[in-house]
VOGU-3710 file (C-alpha; in Angstrom, 3 decimals, decimal comma):
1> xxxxxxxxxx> -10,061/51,541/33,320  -9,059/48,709/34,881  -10,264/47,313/38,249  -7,378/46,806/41,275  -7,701/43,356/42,215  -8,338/43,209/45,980  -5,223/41,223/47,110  -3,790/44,457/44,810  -5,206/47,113/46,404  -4,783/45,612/50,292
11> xxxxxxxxxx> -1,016/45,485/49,632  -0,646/49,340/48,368  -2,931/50,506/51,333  -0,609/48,395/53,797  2,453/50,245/52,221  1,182/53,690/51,801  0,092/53,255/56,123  3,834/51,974/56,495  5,224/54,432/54,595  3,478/56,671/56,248
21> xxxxxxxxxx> 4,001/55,400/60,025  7,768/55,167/59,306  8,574/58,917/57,663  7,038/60,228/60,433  8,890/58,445/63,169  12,093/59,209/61,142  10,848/63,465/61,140  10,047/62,880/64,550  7,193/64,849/64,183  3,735/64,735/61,409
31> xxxxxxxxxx> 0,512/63,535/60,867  -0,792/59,967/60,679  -4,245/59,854/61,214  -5,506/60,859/57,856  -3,204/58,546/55,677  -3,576/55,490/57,953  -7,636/56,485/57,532  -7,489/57,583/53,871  -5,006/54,551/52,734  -7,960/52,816/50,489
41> xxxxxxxxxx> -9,717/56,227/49,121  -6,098/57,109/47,792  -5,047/53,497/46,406  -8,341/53,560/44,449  -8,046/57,049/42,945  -4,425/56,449/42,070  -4,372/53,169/41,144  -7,613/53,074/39,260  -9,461/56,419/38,221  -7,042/59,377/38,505
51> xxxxxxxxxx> -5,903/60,380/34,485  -2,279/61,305/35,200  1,143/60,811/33,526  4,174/60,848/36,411  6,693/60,914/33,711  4,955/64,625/32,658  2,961/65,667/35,202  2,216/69,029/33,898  0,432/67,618/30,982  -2,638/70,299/30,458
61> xxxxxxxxxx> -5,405/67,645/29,950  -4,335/65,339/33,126  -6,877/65,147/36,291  -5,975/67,469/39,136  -6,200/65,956/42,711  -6,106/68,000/45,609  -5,333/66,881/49,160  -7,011/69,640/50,820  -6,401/68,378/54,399  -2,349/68,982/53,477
71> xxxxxxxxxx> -1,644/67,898/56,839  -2,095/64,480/55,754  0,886/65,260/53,425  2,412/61,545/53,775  -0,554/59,750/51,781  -0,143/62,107/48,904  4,086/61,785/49,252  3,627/58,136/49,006  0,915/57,989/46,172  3,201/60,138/44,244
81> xxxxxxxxxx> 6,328/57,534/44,938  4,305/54,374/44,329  2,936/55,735/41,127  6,334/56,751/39,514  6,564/60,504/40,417  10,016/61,874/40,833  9,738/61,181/44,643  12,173/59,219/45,659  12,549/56,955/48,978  15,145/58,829/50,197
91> xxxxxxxxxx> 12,565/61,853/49,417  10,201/59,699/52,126  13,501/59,003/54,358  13,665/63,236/54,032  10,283/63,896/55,049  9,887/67,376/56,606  13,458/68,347/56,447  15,045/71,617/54,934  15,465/71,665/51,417  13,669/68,224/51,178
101> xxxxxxxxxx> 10,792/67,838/48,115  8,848/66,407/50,763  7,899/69,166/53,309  5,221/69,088/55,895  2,642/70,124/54,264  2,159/69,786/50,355  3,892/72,997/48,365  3,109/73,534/45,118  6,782/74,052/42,756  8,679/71,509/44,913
111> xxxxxxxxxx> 7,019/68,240/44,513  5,926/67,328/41,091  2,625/66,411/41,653  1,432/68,506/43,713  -0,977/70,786/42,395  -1,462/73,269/44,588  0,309/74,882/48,488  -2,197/72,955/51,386  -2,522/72,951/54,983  -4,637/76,456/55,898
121> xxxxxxxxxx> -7,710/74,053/56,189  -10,544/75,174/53,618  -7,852/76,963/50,781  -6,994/73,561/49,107  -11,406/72,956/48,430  -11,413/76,260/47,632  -8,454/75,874/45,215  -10,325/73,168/43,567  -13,314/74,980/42,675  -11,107/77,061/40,955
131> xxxxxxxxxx> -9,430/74,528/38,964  -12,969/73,487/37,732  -14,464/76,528/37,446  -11,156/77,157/34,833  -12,076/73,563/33,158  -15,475/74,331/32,225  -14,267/78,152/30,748  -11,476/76,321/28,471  -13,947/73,332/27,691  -16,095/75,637/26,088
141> xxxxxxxxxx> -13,304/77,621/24,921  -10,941/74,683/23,047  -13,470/71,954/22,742  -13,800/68,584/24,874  -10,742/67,150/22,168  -8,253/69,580/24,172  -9,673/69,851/27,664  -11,712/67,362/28,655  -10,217/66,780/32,497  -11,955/65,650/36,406
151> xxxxxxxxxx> -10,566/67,869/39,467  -10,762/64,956/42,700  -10,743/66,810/46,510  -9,890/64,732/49,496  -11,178/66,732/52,498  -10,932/66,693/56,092  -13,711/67,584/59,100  -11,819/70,675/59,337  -12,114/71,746/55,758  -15,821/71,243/56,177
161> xxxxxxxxxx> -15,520/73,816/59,057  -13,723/76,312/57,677  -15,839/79,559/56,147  -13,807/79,245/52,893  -14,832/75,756/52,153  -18,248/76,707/52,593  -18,060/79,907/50,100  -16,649/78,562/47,558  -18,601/75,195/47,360  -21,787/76,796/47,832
171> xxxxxxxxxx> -20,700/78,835/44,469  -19,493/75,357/42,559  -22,862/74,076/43,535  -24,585/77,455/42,285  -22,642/77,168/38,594  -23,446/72,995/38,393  -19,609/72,003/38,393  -19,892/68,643/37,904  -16,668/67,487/37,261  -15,595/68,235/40,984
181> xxxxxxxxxx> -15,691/65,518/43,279  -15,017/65,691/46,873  -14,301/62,700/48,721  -14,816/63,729/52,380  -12,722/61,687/54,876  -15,596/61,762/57,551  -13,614/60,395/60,689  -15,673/62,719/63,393  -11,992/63,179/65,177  -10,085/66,494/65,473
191> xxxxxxxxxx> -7,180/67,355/67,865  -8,991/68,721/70,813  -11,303/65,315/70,512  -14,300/63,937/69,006  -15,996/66,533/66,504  -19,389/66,522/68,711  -17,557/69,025/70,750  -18,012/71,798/68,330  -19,860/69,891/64,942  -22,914/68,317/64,786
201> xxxxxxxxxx> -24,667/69,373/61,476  -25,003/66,607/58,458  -22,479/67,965/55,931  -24,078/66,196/53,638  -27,669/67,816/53,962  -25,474/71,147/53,554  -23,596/70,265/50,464  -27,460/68,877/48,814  -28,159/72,292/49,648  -25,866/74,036/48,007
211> xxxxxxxxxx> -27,300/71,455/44,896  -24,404/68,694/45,173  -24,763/65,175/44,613  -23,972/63,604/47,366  -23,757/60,199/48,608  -22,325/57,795/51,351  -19,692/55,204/51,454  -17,499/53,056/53,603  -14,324/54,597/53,159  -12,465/51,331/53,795
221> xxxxxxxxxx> -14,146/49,336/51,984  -13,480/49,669/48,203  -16,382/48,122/46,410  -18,632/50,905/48,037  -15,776/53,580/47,351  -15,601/52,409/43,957  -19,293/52,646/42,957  -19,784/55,771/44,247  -16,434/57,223/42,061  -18,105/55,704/39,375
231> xxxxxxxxxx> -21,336/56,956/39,642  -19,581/60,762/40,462  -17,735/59,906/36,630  -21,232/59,099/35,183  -23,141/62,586/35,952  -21,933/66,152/35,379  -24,758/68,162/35,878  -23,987/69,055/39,678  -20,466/68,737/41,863  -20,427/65,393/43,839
241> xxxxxxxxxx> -19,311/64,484/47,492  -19,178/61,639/48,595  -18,845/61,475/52,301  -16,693/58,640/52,991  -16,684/57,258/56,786  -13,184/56,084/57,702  -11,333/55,380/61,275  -8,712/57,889/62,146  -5,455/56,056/62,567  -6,393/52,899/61,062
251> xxxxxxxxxx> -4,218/50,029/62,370  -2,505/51,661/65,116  -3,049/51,155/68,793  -4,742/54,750/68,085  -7,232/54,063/66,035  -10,588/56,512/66,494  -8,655/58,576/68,441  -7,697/62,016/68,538  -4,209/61,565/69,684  -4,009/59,303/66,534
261> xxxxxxxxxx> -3,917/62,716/64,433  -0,319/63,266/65,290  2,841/61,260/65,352  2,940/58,157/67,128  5,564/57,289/69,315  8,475/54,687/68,440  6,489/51,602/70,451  2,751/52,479/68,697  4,751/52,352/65,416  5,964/48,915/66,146
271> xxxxxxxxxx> 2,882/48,207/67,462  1,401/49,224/63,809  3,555/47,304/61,817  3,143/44,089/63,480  -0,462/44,888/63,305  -0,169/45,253/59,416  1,833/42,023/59,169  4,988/44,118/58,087  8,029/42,563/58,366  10,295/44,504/55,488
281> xxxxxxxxxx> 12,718/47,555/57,083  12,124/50,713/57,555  11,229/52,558/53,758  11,564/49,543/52,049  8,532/48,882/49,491  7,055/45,852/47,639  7,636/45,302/43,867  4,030/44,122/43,543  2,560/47,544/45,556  4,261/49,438/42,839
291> xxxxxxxxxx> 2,380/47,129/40,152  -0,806/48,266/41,657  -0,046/51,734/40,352  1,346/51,117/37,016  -0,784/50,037/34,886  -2,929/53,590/35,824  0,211/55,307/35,118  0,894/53,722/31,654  -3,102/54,556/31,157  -2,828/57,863/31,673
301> xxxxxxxxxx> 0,688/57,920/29,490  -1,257/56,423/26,819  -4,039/59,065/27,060  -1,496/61,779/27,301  -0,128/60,633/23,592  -3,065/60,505/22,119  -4,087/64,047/23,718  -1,255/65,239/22,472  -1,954/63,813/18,815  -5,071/65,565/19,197
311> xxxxxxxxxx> -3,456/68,931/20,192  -0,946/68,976/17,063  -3,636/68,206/14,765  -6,667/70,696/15,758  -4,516/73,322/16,492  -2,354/72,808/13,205  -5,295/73,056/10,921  -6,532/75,922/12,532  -4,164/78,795/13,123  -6,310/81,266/15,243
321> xxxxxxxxxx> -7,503/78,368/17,651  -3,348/77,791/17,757  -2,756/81,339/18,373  -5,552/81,632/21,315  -3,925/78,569/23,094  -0,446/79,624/22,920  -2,404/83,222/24,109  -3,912/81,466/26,970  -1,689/78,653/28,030  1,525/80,569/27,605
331> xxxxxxxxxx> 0,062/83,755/29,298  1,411/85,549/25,654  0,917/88,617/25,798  0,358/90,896/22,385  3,196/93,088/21,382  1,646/96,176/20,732  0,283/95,833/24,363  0,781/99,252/25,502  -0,553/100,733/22,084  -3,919/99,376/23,354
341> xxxxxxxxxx> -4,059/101,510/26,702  -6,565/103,958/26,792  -6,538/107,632/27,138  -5,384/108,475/30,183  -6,734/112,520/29,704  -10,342/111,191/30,843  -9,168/111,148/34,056  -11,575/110,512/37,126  -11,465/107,585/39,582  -8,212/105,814/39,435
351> xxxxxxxxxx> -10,671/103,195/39,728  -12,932/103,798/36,756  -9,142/104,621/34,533  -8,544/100,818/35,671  -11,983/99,813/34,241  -10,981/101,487/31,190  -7,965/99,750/30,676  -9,579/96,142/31,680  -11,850/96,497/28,701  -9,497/97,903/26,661
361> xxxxxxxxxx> -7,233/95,252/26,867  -9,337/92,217/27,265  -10,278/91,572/23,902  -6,550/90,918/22,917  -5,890/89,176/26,239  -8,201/86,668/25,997  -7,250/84,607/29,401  -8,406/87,663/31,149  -11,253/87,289/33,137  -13,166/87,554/36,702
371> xxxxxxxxxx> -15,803/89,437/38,973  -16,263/91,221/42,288  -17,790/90,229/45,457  -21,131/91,900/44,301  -19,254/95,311/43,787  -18,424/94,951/40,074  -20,050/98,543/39,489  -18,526/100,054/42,393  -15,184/98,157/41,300  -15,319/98,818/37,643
381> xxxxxxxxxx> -14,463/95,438/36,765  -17,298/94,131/34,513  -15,595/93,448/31,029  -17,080/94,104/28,169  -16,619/90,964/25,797  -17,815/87,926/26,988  -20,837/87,532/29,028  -21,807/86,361/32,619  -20,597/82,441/33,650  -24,446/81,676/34,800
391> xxxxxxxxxx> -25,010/77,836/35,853  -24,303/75,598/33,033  -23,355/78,632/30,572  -19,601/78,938/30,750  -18,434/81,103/27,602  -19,000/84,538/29,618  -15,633/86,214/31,222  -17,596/87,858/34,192  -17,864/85,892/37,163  -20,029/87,097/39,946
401> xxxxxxxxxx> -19,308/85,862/43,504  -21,269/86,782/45,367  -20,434/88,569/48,966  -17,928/85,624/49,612  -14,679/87,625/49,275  -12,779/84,679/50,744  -13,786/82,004/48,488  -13,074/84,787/45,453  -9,624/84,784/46,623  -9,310/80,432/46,751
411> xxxxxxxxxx> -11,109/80,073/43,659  -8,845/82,730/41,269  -6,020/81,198/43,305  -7,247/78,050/41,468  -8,164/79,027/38,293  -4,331/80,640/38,000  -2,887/77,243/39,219  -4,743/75,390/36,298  -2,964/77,556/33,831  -4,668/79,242/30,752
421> xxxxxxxxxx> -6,772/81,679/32,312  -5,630/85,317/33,824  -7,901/85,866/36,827  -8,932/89,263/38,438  -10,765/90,133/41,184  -12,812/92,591/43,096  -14,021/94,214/46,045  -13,228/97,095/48,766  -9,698/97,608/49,973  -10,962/97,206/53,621
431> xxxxxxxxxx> -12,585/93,953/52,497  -8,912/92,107/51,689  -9,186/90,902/55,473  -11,366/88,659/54,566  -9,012/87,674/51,253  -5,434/87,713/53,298  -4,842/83,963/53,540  -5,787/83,463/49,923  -3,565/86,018/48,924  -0,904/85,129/50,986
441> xxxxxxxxxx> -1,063/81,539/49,521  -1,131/83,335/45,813  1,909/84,765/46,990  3,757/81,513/48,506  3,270/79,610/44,898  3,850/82,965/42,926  0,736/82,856/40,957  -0,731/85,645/38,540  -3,634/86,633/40,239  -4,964/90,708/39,615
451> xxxxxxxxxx> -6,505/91,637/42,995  -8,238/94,816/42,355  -8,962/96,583/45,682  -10,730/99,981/45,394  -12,035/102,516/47,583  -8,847/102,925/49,091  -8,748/105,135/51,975  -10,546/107,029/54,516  -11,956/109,141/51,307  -14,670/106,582/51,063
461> xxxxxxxxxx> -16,486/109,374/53,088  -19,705/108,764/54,558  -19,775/104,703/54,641  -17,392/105,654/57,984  -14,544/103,871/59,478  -16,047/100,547/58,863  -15,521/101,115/55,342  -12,008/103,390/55,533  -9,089/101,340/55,419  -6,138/102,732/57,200
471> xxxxxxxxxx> -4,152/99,704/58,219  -4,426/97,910/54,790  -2,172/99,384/52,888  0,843/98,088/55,659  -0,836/94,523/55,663  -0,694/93,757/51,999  2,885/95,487/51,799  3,825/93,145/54,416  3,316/89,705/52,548  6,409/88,729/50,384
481> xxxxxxxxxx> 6,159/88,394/46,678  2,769/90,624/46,613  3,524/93,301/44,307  1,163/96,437/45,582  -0,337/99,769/43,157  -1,557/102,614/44,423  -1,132/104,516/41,265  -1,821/108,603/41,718  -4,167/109,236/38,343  -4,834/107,629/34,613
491> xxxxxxxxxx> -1,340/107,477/33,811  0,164/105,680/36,234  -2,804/103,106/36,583  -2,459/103,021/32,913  1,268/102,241/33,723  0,813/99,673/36,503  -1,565/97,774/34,468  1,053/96,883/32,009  3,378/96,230/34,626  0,637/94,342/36,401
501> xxxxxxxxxx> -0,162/91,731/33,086  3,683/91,907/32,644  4,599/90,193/36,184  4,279/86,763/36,674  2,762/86,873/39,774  0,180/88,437/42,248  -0,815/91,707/42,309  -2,960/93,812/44,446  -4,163/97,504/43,235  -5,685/100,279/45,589
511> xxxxxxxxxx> -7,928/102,545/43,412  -9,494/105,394/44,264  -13,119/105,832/44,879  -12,984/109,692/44,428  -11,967/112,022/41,135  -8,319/112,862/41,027  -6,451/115,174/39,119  -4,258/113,776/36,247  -0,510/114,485/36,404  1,555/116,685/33,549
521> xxxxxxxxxx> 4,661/115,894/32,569  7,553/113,606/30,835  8,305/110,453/32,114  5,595/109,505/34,029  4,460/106,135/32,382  7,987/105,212/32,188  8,292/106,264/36,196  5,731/104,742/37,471  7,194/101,582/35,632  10,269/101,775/37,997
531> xxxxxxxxxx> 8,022/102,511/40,867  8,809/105,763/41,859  9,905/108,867/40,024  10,471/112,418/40,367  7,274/114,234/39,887  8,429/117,847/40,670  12,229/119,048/40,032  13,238/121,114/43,170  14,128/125,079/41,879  18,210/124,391/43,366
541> xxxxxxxxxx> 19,435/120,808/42,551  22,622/122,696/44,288  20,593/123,080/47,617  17,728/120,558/47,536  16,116/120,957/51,033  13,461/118,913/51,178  11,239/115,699/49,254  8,087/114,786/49,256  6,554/111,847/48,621  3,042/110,579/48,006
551> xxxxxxxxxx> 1,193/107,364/46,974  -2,174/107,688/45,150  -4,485/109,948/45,338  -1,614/112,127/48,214  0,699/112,560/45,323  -1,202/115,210/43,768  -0,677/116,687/47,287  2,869/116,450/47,340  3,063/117,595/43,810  0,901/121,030/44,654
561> xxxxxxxxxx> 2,824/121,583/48,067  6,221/121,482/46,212  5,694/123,979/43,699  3,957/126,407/46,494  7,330/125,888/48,504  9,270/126,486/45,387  7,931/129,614/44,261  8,621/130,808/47,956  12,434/130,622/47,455  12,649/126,937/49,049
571> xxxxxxxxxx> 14,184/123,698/46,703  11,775/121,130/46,986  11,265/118,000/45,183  7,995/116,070/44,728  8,055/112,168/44,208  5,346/109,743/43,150  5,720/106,337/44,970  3,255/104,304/43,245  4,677/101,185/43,933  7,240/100,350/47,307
581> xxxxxxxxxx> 7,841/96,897/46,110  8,658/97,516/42,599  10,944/101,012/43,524  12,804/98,119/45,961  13,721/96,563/43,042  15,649/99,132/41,054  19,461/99,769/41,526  20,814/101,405/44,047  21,431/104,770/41,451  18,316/104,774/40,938
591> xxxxxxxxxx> 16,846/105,078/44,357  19,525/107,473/45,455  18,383/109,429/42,584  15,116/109,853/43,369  14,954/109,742/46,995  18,509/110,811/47,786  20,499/110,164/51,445  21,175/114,179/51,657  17,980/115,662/51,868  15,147/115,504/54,497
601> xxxxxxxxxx> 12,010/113,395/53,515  7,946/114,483/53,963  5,995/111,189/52,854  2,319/111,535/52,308  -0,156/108,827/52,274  -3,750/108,322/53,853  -2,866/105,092/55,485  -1,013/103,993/58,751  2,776/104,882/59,276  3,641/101,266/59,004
611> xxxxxxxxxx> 3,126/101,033/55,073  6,110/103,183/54,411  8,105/103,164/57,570  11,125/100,950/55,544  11,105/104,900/53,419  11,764/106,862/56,833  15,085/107,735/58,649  15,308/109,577/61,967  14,768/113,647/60,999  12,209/112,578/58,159
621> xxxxxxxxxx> 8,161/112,607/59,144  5,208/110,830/58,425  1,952/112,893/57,532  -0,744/110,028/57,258  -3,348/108,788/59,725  -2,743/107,901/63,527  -6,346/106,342/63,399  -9,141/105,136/62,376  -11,539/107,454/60,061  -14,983/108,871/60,627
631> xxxxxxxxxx> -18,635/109,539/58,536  -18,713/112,509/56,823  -18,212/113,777/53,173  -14,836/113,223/52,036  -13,724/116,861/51,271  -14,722/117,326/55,333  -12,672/114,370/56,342  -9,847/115,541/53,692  -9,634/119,204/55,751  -10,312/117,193/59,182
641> xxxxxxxxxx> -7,656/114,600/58,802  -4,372/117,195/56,990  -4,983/116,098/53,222  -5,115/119,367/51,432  -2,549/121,139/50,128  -1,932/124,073/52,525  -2,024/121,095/55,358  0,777/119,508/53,728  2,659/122,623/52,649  2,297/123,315/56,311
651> xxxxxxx> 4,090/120,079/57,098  7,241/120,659/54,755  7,294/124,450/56,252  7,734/122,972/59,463  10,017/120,433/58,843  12,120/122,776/56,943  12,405/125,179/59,843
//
């Protein structure tokens, strides 16, 4: 690589704080702290050591950077412009404005570029370990020929606060990623003031800790800033940081300040131009700032080619290696799939069927892979092929987390985002709390990410309420784009697994942690594909009366309770609801057919009414839980709570009269 010349790299710093100082006044509103601060740590890593191609910036092989502290959106909106990006000025002229490509906070799908959704402080880190994590696994996969690639953080004080952060780097520092480096924009300001308020620990002490490399530069002065990116390119045995002091707000009247976080008003922005020596209008830039970039540009072009020279000629000599890239990369899936389920007649656990069909499938889905938050027995998500990822070791397809459900949800975020892996993970359903931001960000960018929750209602038993979810069910139902499973036995989880790898984007499954019966019939695979089905014609489709409806392990309940009713002269219908999101999907016919306008509904589920209120109209009921669970065994809370048959049956008899 070449070095920027200093006159070189003092003009792009002076244009990406202008750029900055003048989108914002233009929004009326955003962040200049961080890219006045961060000007020199970005015009180094973009003009000199970042491998990327703008004119393909989905290239596999390319370095990913993340700007973790999204709020400082601007530096990263002008990098991208100044390097060649399809960001355009009026893009900067646009900043924060509907339908613009340059939104407050960096989204990943709208600006090319940008490799991942920022701003929840802590997700972007966590993102990153992800990205590396999924390096190392297709390094020793493909080969350092086809994958051979450097995954650069730029992190705020708040990132370093946040619980996720801390999770998921204490794990990256656990496995010895050392092609992660974190350059830590160490200001000491937040917006309630100076971070002595509330911070006072060394960050760096903790990130040594957690076995980093970590050292200390000036982050405004680029000969340190360079040597210590070198020396992070020169060692991969352990994740670097490199804690880089800066001044919040460089250049403006705010400088060190914590009101210098924000926007600046119109006469501090004049104040900061004149203080720059900038005399060109508003969004105008220099020819010679966009030289600084381009000679890293037509690097990384160059090293694209030859990468992809490299590509056409190992994988055209070797036609398995060709058929597990386009397998892993092109998230192919086989076509005999669904010849490869398992029996569903073994029954059990809808969590141990899942199990099944994990290692049942994994061997000819070769992306697949993941771990629990130290429940992987209790989850039934250890896979069979492929080892443990252990420090160093990376050819295993188990990953073990560790009780750090929240950094498990960043990091497979991550790993999905860097394309050619399929992650999965683990724990209890009352445990996706602690996961909801990650998976709500897996749901913003639409990324394939197999959440597999288990121990799904208050039928945990004895653990107690602690352990019961009741409200959970309604909380992941509630975030758009997550597609949710609670399938009822074998066959249906057999179902929604192939639906699941078949979806091309997240999904979260609710297992059961107890035995449940296995459903007879036609049609039920095919069903449970449409997300709901009829699991019990009603004795009169002249005179149906009543249906109901049950999710998981209550549809067995609804399916019993039907037949009772029917065999006492009443027409009642039982439906399986496996999936809300995916029965919202089919046509209108459909739905009408299954849950039709004319009769009376019963809906069944051991959760909170919320989770399937859109499903009730005034006249139908809700025969669920009004509150939280309680210790005991879970056939006593199943007679306590209404779950049993006769409770149910008691239900429809009532509603019916």
């Amino acid at each position: 690589m070449r070095a920027l010349s200093p006159d070189g790299l003092a003009i792009a710093a002076k244009t990406l704080r202008v750029l900055t100082v003048d989108a914002v006044r233009q929004a009326g509103i955003g962040h200049v702290g961080l890219p006045l601060g961060c000007a020199e740590i970005g015009g180094l890593l973009f003009g000199e050591f970042l491998r990327h191609d703008p004119s393909d910036p989905h290239w596999h092989d390319r370095d990913r950077f993340v700007l973790s502290a999204g709020h400082g959106s601007m530096l990263l909106y002008g990098l991208l412009h100044l390097s060649g990006y399809a960001v355009t000025s009026e893009d900067i002229r646009r900043f924060r404005q509907l339908h613009s490509t340059t939104p407050g906070h960096p989204e990943h799908g709208m600006t090319p570029g940008v490799e991942t959704t920022t701003g929840p402080l802590g997700q972007g880190l966590g993102n990153a370990v992800g990205m590396a994590l999924a390096e190392r696994v297709l390094n020793n996969r493909f080969g350092g020929d086809l994958v051979d690639h450097r995954t650069w953080v730029l992190a705020s004080d708040g990132d370093m606060m946040e619980g996720v952060a801390s999770e998921a780097c204490s794990l990256a520092g656990h496995l010895g990623l050392g092609r992660l480096i974190v350059l830590y924009d160490d200001n000491r300001i937040t917006i309630d003031g100076p971070t002595s308020l509330s911070f006072s620990e060394d960050v760096g002490a903790r990130f040594a800790a957690y076995g980093w490399d970590v050292q200390r530069a000036d982050g405004q002065r680029p000969d340190e800033l360079r040597a210590a990116m070198a020396r992070a390119l020169e060692s991969e045995a352990r994740p670097h940081l490199i804690v880089c002091k800066t001044t919040i707000g460089f250049g403006s009247p705010a400088a060190g300040q914590s009101k210098a976080h924000g926007a600046l008003d119109g006469a501090m922005v004049d104040q900061t131009r004149a203080a720059l020596g900038w005399t060109l209008p508003p969004f105008e830039v220099p020819a010679e700032a966009r030289e600084v970039f381009r000679a890293n540009a037509q690097r990384g072009a160059e090293l694209r080619r030859a990468w992809e020279s490299r590509r056409e000629r190992i994988l055209g000599d070797k036609s398995e290696l060709r058929e597990l890239w386009q397998a892993m990369y092109d998230r192919a899936l086989p076509p005999d799939l669904e010849s490869l389920l398992p029996d569903p007649k073994a029954g059990g656990a809808t969590r141990q069927a899942s199990g099944r069909v994990l290692n049942a499938l994994a061997p000819r889905v070769p992306g697949l892979l993941g771990g629990s938050a130290d429940l992987a027995g209790s989850n039934s998500t250890t896979l069979k092929v492929g080892g443990l990822i252990e420090p160093g070791k990376f050819e295993g397809r188990n990953i073990a987390y560790g009780v750090r459900e929240h950094g498990m949800g960043a990091i497979a975020t991550g790993m999905a985002l860097h394309r050619g892996l399929r992650p999965f993970v683990g724990t209890f359903l009352v445990f996706s709390d602690y996961m909801r931001p990650a998976i709500r960000l897996a749901s913003l960018m639409r990324q394939p990410v197999t959440y597999v929750f288990t121990h799904d209602s208050i039928f945990v038993g004895e653990d107690g309420p602690t352990h019961q979810p009741v409200e959970h069910l309604a909380a992941l139902r509630a975030i758009p784009g997550l597609i949710v499973w609670r399938p009822a036995d074998a066959r249906e989880t057999n179902a929604a697994w192939l639906a699941a790898l078949r979806h091309d984007g997240p999904v979260a499954f609710a297992l059961t942690r107890q035995s449940v019966p296995v459903l007879e019939g036609p049609g039920i695979e095919e069903g449970t594909l449409c997300g709901g089905y009829v699991a019990v014609a009603e004795s009169d489709p002249a005179r149906l009366e009543l249906v109901i409806a049950g999710t998981g392990s209550e549809t067995s309940l609804a399916v019993q309770a039907a037949r009772a009713l029917n065999e006492q002269g009443r027409s009642v219908r039982a439906v399986s609801l496996p999936s809300l999101e995916v029965f919202a999907r089919q046509s209108p016919a459909y739905r009408a057919s299954v849950l039709p306008d004319a009769a009376r509904r019963l809906i069944v589920e051991a959760g909170v009414e919320l989770g399937v209120a859109p499903l009730l109209r005034p006249g139908d009921r809700f025969h669920g839980m009004q509150s939280f669970g309680a210790s005991a065994p879970y056939e006593v809370l199943a007679e306590h709570f209404g779950f049993t048959t006769e409770a149910v049956t008691r239900a429809a008899s009532e509603l019916l009269s």
